[in-house]
PATOR-823612 format. One record per residue (C-alpha): z, x, y; residue in three letters; residue number from 0. Coordinates in Angstrom, 1 decimal, padded with zeros to 4 digits. Layout:
<nodes>
{w: Z u: X v: Y code: ALA pos: NUM}
...
</nodes>
This chain:
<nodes>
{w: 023.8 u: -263.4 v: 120.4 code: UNK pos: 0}
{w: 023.6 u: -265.4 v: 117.5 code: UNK pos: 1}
{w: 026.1 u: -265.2 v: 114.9 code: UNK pos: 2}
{w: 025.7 u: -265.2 v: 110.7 code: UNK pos: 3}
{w: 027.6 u: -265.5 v: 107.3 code: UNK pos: 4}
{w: 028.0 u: -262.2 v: 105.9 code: UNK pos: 5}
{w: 025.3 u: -262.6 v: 102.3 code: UNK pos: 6}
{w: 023.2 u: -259.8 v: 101.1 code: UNK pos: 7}
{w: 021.3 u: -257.9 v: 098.0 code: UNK pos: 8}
{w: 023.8 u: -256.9 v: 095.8 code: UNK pos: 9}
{w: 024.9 u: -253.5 v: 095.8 code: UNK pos: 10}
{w: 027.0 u: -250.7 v: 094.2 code: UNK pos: 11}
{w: 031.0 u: -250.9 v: 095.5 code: UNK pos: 12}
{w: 030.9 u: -247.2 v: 094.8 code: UNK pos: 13}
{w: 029.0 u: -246.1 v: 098.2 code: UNK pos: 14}
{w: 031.2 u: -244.6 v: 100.7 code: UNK pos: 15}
{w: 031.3 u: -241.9 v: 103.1 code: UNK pos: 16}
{w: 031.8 u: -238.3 v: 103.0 code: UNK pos: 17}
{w: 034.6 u: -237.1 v: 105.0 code: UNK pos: 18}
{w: 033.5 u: -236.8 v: 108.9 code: UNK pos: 19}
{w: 035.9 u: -235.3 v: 111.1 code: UNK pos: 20}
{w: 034.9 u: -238.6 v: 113.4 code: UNK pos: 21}
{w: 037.3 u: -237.5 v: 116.8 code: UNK pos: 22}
{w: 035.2 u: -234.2 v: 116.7 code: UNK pos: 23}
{w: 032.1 u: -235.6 v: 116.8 code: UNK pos: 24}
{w: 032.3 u: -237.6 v: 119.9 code: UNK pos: 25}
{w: 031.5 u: -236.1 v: 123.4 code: UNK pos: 26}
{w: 035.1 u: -235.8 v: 125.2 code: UNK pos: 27}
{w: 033.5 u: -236.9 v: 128.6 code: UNK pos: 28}
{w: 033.7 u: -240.1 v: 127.2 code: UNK pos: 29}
{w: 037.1 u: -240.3 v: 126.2 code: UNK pos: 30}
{w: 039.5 u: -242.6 v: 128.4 code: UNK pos: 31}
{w: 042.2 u: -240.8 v: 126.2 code: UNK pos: 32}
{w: 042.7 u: -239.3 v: 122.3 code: UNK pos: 33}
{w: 041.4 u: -241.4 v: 119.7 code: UNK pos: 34}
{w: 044.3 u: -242.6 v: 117.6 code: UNK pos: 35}
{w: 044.5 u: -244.8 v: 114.4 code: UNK pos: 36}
{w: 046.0 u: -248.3 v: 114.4 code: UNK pos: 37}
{w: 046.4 u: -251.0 v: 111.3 code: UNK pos: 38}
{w: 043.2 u: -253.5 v: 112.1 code: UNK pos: 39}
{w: 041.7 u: -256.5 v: 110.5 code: UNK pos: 40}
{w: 038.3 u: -256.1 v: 109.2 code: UNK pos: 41}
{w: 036.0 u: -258.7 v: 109.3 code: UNK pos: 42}
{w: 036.2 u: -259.9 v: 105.9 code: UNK pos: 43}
{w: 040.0 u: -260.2 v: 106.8 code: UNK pos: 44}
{w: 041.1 u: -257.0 v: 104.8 code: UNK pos: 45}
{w: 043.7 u: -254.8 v: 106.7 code: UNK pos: 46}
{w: 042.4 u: -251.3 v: 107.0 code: UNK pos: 47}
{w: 043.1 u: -248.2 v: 109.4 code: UNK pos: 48}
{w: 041.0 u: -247.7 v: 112.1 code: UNK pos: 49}
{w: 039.8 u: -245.6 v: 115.0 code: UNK pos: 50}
{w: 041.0 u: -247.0 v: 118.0 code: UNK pos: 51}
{w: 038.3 u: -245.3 v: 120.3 code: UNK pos: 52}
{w: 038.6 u: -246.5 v: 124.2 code: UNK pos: 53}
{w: 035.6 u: -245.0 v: 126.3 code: UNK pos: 54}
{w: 033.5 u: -245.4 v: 129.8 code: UNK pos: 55}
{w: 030.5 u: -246.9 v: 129.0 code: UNK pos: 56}
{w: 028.2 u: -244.9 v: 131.0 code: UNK pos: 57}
{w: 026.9 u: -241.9 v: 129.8 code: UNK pos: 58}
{w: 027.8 u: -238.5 v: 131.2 code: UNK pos: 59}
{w: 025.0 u: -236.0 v: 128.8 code: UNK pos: 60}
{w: 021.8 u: -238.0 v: 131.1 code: UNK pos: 61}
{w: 020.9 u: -239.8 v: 134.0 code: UNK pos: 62}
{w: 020.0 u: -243.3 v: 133.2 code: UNK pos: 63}
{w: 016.5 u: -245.1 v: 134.3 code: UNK pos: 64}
{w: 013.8 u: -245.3 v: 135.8 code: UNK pos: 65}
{w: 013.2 u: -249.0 v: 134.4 code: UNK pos: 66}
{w: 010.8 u: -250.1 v: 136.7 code: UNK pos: 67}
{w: 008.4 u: -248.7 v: 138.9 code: UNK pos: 68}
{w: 008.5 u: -249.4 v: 142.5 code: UNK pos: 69}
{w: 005.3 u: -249.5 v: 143.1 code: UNK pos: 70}
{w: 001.6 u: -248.8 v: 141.1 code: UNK pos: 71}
{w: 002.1 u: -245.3 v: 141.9 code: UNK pos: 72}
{w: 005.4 u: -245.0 v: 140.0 code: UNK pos: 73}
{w: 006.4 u: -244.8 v: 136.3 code: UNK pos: 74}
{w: 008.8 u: -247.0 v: 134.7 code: UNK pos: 75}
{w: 010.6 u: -246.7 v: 131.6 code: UNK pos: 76}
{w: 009.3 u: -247.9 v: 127.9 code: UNK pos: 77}
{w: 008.5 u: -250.9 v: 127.0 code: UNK pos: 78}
{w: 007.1 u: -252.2 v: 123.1 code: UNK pos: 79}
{w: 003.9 u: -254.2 v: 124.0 code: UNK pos: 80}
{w: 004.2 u: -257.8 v: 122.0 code: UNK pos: 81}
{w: 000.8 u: -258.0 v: 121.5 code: UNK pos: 82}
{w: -000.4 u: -254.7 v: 120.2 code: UNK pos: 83}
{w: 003.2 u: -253.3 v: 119.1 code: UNK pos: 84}
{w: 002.3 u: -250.0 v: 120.9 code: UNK pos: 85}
{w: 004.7 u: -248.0 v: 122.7 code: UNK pos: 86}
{w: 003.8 u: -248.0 v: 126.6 code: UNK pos: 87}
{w: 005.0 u: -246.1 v: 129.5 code: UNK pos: 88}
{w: 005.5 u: -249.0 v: 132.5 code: UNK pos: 89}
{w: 002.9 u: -247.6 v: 134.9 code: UNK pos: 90}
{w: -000.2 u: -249.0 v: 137.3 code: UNK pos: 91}
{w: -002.0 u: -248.5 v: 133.2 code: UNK pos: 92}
{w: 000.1 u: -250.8 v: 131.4 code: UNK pos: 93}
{w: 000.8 u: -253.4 v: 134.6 code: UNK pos: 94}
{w: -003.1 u: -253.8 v: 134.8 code: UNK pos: 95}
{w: -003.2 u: -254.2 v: 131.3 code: UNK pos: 96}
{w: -000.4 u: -257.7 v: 131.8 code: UNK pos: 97}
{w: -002.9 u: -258.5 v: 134.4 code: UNK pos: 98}
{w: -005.8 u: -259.0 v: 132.3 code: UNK pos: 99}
{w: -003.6 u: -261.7 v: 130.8 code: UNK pos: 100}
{w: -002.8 u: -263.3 v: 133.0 code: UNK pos: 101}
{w: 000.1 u: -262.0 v: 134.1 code: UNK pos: 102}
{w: 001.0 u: -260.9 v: 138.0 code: UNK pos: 103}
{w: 002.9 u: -258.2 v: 138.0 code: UNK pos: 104}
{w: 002.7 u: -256.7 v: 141.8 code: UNK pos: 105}
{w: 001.2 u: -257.4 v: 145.0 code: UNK pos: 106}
{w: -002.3 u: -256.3 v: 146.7 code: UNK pos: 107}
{w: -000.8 u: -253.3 v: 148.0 code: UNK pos: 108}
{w: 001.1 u: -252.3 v: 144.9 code: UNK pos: 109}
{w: 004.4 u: -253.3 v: 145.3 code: UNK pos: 110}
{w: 005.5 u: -253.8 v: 141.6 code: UNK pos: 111}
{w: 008.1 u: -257.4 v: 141.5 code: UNK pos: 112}
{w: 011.5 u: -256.5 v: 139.7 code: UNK pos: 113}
{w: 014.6 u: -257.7 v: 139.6 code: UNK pos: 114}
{w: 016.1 u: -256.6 v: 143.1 code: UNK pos: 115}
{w: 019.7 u: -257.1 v: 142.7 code: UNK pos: 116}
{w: 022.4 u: -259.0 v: 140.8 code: UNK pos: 117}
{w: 021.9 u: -262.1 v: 141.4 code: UNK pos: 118}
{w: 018.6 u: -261.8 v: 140.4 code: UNK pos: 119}
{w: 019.6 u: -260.4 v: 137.7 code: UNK pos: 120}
{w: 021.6 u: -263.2 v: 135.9 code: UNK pos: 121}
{w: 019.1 u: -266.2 v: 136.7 code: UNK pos: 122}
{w: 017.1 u: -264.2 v: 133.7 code: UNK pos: 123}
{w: 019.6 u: -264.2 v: 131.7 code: UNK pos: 124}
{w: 020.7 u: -268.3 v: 132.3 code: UNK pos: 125}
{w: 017.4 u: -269.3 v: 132.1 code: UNK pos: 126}
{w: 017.1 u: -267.1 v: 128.4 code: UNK pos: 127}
{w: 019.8 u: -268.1 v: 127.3 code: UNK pos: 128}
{w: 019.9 u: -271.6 v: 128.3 code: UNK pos: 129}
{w: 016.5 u: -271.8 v: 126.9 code: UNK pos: 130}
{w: 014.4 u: -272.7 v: 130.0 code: UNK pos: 131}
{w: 010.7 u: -273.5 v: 129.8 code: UNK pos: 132}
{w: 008.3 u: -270.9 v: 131.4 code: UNK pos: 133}
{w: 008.0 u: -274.4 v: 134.5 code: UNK pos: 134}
{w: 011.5 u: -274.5 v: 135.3 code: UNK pos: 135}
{w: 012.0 u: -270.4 v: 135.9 code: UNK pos: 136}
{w: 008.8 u: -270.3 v: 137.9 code: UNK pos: 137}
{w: 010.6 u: -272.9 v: 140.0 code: UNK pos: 138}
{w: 014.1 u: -271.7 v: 140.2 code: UNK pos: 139}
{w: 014.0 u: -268.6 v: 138.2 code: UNK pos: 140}
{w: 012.5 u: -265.3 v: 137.6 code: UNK pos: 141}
{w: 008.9 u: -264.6 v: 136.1 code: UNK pos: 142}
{w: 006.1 u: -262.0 v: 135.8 code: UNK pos: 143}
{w: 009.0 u: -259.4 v: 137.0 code: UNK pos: 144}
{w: 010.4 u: -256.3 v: 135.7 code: UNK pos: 145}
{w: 013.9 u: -256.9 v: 134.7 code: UNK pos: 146}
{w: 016.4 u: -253.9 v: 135.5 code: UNK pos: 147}
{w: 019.7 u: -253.8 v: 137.1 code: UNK pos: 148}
{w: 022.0 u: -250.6 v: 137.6 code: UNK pos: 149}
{w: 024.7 u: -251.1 v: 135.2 code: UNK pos: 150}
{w: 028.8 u: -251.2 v: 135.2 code: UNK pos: 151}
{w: 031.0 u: -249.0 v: 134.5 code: UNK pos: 152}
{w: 033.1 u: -250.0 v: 132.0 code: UNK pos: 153}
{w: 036.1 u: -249.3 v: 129.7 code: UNK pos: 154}
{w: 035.8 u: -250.2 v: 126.1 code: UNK pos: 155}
{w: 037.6 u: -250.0 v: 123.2 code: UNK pos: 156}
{w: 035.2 u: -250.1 v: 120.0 code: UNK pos: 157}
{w: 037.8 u: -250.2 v: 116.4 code: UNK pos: 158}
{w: 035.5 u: -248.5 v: 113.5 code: UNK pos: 159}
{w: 037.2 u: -248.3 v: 109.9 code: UNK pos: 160}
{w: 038.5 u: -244.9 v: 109.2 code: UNK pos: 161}
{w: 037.7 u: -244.8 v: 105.7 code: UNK pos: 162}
{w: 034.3 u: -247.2 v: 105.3 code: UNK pos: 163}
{w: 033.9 u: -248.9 v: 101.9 code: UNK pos: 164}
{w: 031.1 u: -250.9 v: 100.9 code: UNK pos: 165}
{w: 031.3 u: -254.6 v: 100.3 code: UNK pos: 166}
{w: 029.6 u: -256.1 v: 097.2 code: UNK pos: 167}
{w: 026.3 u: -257.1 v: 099.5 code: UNK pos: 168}
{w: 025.5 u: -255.6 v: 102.5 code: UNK pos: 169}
{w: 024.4 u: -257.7 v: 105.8 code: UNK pos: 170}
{w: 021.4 u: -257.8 v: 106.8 code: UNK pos: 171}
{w: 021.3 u: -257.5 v: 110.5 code: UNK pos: 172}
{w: 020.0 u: -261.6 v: 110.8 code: UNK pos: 173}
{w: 023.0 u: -262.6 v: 109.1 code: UNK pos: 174}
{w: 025.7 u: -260.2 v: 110.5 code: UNK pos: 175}
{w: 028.4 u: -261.6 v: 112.3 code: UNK pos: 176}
{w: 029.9 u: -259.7 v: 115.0 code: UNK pos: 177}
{w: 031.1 u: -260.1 v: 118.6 code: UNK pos: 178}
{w: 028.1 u: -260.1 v: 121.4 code: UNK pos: 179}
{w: 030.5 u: -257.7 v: 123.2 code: UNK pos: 180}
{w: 030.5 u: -255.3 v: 120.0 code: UNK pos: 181}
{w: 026.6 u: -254.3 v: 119.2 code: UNK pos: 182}
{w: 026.0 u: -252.6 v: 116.2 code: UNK pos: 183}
{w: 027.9 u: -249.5 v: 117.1 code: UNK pos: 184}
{w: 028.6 u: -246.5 v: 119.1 code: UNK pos: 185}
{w: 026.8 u: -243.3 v: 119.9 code: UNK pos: 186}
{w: 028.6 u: -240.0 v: 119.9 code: UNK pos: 187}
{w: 028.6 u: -240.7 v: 123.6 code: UNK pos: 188}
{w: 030.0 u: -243.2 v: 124.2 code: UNK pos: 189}
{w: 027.4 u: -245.9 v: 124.6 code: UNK pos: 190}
{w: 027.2 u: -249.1 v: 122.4 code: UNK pos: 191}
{w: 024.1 u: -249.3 v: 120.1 code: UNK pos: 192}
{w: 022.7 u: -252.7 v: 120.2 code: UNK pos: 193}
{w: 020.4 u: -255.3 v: 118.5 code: UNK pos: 194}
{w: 016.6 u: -255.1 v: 118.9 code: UNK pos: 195}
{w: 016.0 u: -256.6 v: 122.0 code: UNK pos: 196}
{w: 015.0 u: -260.5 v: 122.1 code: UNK pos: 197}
{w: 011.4 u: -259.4 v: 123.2 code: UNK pos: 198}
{w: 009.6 u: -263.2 v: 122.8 code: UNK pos: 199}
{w: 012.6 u: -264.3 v: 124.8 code: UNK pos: 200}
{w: 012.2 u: -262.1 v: 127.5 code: UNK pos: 201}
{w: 008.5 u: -262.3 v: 127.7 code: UNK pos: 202}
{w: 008.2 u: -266.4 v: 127.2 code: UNK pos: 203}
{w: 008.8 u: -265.9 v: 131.5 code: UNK pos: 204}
{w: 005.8 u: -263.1 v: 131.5 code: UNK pos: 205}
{w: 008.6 u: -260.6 v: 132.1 code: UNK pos: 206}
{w: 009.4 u: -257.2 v: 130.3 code: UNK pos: 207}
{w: 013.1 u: -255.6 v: 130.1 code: UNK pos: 208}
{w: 012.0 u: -251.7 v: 129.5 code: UNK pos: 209}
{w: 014.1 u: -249.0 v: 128.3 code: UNK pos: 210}
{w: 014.6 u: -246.1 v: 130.0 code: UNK pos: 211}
{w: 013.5 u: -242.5 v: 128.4 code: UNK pos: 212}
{w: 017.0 u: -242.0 v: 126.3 code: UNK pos: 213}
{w: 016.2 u: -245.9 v: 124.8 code: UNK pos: 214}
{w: 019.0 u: -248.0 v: 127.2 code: UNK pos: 215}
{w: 019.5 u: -250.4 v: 129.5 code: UNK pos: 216}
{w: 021.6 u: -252.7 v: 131.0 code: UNK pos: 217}
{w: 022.4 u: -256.4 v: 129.1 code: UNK pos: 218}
{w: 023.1 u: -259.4 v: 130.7 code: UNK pos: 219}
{w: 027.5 u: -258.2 v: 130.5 code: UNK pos: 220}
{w: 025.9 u: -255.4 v: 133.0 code: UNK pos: 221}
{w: 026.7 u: -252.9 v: 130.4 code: UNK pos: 222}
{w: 024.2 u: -250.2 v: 129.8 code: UNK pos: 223}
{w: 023.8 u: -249.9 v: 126.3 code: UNK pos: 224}
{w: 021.0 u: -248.5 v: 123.8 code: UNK pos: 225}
{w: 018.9 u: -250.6 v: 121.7 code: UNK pos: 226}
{w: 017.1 u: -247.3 v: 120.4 code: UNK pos: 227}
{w: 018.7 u: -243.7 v: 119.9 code: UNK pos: 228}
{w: 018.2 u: -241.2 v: 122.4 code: UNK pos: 229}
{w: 017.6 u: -238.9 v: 119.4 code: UNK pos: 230}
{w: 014.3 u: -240.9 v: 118.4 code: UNK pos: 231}
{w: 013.3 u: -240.9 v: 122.2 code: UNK pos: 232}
{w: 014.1 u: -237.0 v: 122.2 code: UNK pos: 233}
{w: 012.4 u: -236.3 v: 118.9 code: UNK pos: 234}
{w: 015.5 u: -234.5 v: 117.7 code: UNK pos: 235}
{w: 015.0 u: -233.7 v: 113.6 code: UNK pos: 236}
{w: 018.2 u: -232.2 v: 113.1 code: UNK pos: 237}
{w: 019.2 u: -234.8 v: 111.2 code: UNK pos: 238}
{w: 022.7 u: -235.2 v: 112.8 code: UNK pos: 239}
{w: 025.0 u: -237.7 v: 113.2 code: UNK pos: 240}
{w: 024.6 u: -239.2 v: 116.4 code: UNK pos: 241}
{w: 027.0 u: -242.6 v: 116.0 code: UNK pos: 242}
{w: 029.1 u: -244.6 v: 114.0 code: UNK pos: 243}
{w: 027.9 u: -248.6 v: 112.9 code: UNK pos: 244}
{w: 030.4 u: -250.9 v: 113.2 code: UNK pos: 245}
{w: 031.4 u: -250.3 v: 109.8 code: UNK pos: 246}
{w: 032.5 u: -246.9 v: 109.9 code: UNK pos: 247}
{w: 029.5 u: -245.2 v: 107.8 code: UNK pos: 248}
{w: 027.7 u: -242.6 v: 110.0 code: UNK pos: 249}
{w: 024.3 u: -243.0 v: 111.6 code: UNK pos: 250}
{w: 022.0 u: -240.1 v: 111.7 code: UNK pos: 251}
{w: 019.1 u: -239.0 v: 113.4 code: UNK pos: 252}
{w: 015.2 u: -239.5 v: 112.5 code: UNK pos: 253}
{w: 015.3 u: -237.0 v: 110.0 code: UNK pos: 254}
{w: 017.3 u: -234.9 v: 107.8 code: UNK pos: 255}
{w: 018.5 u: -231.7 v: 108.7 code: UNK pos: 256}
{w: 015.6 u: -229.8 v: 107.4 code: UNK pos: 257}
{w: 013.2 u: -232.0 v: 109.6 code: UNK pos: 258}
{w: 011.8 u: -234.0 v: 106.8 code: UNK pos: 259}
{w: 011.6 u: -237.7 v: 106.8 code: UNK pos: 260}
{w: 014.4 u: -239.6 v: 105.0 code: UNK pos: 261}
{w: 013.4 u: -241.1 v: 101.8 code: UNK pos: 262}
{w: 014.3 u: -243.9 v: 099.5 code: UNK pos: 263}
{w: 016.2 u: -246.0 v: 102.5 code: UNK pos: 264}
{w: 017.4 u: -249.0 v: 101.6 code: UNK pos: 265}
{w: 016.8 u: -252.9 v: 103.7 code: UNK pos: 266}
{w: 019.0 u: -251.4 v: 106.0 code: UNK pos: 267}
{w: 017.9 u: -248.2 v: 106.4 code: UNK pos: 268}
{w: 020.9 u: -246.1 v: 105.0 code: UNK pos: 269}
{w: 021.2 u: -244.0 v: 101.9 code: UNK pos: 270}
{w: 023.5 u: -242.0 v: 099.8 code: UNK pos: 271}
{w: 022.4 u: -238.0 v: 098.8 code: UNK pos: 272}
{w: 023.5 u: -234.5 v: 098.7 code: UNK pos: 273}
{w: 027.2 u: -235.3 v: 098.9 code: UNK pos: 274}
{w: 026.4 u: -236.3 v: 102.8 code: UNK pos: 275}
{w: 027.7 u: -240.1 v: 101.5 code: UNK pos: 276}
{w: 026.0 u: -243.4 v: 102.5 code: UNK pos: 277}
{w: 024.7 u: -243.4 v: 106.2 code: UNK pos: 278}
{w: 022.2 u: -244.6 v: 107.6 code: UNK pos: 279}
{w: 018.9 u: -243.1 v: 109.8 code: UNK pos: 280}
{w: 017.7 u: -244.0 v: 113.6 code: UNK pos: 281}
{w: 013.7 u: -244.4 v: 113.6 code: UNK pos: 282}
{w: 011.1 u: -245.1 v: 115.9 code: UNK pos: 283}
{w: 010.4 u: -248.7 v: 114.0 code: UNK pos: 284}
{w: 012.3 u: -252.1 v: 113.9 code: UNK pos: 285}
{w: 015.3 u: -252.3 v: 113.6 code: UNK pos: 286}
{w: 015.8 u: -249.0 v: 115.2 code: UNK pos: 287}
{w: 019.0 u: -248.1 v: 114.8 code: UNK pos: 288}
{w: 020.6 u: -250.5 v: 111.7 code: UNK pos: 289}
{w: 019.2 u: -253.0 v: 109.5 code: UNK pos: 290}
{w: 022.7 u: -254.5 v: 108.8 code: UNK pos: 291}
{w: 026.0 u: -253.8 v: 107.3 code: UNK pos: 292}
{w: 026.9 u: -251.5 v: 104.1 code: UNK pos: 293}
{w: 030.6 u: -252.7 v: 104.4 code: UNK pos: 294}
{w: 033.3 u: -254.8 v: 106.5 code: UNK pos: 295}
{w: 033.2 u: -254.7 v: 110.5 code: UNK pos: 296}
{w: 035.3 u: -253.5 v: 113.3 code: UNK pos: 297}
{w: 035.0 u: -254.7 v: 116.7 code: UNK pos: 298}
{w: 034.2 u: -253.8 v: 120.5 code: UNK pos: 299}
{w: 036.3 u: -255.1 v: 123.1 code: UNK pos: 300}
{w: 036.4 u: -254.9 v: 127.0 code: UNK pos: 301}
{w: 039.0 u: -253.1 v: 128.5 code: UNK pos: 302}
{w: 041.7 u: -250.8 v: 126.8 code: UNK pos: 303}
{w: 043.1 u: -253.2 v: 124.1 code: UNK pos: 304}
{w: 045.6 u: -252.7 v: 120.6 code: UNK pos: 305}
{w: 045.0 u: -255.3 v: 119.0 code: UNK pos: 306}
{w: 041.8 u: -255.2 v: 116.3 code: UNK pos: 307}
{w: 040.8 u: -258.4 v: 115.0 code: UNK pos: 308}
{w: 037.3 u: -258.5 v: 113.4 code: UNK pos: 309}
{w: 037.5 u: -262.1 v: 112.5 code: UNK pos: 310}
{w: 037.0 u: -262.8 v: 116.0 code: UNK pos: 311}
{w: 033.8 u: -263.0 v: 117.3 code: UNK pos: 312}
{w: 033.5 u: -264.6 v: 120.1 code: UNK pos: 313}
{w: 033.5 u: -264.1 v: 123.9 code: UNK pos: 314}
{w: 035.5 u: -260.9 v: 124.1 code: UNK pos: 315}
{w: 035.8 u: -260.1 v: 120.6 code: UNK pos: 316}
{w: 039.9 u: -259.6 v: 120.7 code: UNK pos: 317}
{w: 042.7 u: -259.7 v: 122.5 code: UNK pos: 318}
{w: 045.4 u: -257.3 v: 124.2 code: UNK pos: 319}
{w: 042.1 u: -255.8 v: 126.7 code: UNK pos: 320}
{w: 042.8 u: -254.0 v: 129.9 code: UNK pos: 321}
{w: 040.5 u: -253.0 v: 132.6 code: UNK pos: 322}
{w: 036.9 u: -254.4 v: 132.5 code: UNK pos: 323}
{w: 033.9 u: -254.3 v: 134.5 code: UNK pos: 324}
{w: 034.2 u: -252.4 v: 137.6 code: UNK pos: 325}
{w: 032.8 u: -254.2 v: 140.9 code: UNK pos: 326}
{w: 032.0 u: -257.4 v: 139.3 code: UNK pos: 327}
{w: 032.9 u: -261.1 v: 138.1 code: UNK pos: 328}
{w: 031.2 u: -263.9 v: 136.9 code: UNK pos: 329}
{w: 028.4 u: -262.0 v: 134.7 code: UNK pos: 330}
{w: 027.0 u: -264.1 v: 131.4 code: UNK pos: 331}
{w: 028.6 u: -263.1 v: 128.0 code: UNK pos: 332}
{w: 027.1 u: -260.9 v: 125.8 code: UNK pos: 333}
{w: 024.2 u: -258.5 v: 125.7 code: UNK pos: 334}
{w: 020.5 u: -258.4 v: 125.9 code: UNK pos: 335}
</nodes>
């Protein structure tokens, strides 16, 4: 995770959002207890209320994966082909279609080669993060693989402004500067929305990371998270809101609520109209869920914590955190 000075297009200080009963909205399976609201620091430093909002990061409305096949007769999850920017289903079709460049994928009798535990797991993310050539993970690493791994549950506590205001320039996402821990949100579910993933990264070792059919998967913290909206995967065009970015304004489905395609987004895909207030839309194209920031962050933290402190940004994001990952020590930082 790379972090940014907050700079941006100027824009209007007089966006904000339209009350949204925010505790309401969120699915109560989720909950590790009431959401309250606590004095925070934003972080452009301002003091602000904010929802404390603690949560298990796995979701409890759908089952999570498949990721990868186990063998050619199988299907995977999703996976957006680098080459052709298409949209495939990981199957014996798409596999073949690596082959044919070179890459090998699975065995003569079809066994497809994945990631097969955690261990595994987090020699991808050293050697992508650490910025091995394609030599040294052929050697001691992991290439032409599916990446997957069953995720952790774990407790977070995610801070969002209660009352969102804009800042004089919003962020684009390149320049945003947040904790790896925090992503770029939540969804009404409880799950953390994330960056686009770090696609040349991952396939520099001729491997792909797919997403299963709700748009998640599991980052190099073992934390499943989203890095598109199970409403775009669904198709849903009610037009809802199905999150919160980490500055408080709602994100919305794909559409509006009559099932028509939003108009007159700006770099960041949000808009202002019909007394809804600035929020912004999921879509089926980069950046997926945000383009950036309208206004000043909250933060994410592991475990149940009381302290928000957006300024800080990195490892854990904060301080005062109680009860992380179950079942496991020693995983890389941050998210892929």
């Amino acid at each position: 995770m790379r972090l940014f000075s907050l700079v941006g297009a100027t824009l209007s200080l007089a966006a904000t959002a339209a009350p949204v009963d925010l505790p309401s909205l969120f699915d109560k399976r989720a909950l590790v207890k009431p959401i309250t609201e606590i004095e925070g620091i934003l972080s452009d430093g301002s003091k602000a209320t904010v929802y404390k909002i603690v949560v298990r990061s796995l979701p409890h409305d759908h089952a999570m994966g498949p990721w990868s096949p186990a063998t050619l007769n199988d299907k995977g999850g999703y996976w957006e082909d680098t080459v052709d920017k298409k949209l495939y289903r990981v199957d014996a079709d798409y596999l073949r279609i690596l082959k044919q460049r070179g890459w090998d994928m699975f065995d003569a009798d079809g066994t497809v080669h994945r990631t097969k535990d955690r261990t595994e797991f987090d020699k991808v993310a050293r050697q992508e993060l650490a910025g091995w050539t394609y030599e040294q993970a052929a050697k001691d690493g992991v290439t032409n693989s599916v990446i997957e791994l069953q995720p952790l549950e774990q407790i977070v506590t995610i801070f969002l402004p209660k009352n969102p205001k804009a800042s004089e320039a919003v962020t684009p996402l390149r320049q945003a500067k947040f904790s790896p821990r925090s992503g770029l949100g939540i969804s009404t579910n409880g799950v953390r929305f994330f960056p686009p993933e770090p696609v040349n990264r991952i396939t520099a070792f001729k491997n792909i990371a797919p997403l299963d059919p709700k748009g998640g998967h599991t980052g190099f913290g073992h934390e499943y998270h989203y890095h598109r909206a199970p409403s775009v995967m669904d198709g849903d065009k009610s037009g809802k809101v199905v999150g919160f970015a980490l500055d408080g304004f709602p994100v919305r489905g794909p559409t509006e609520a009559d099932g028509s395609t939003p108009k007159k987004l700006d770099s960041i895909s949000g808009h202002d109209h019909d007394g809804l207030g600035y929020h912004y839309h999921v879509s089926n194209e980069w950046p997926y869920i945000v383009g950036g920031f309208k206004g000043p962050l909250g933060t994410a933290v592991l475990g149940d914590a009381d302290i928000c402190d957006a300024t800080k940004t990195g490892g854990n994001g904060g301080k005062g955190g109680k009860g992380g990952p179950k079942g496991g020590k020693g995983a890389p930082k941050g998210g892929k």
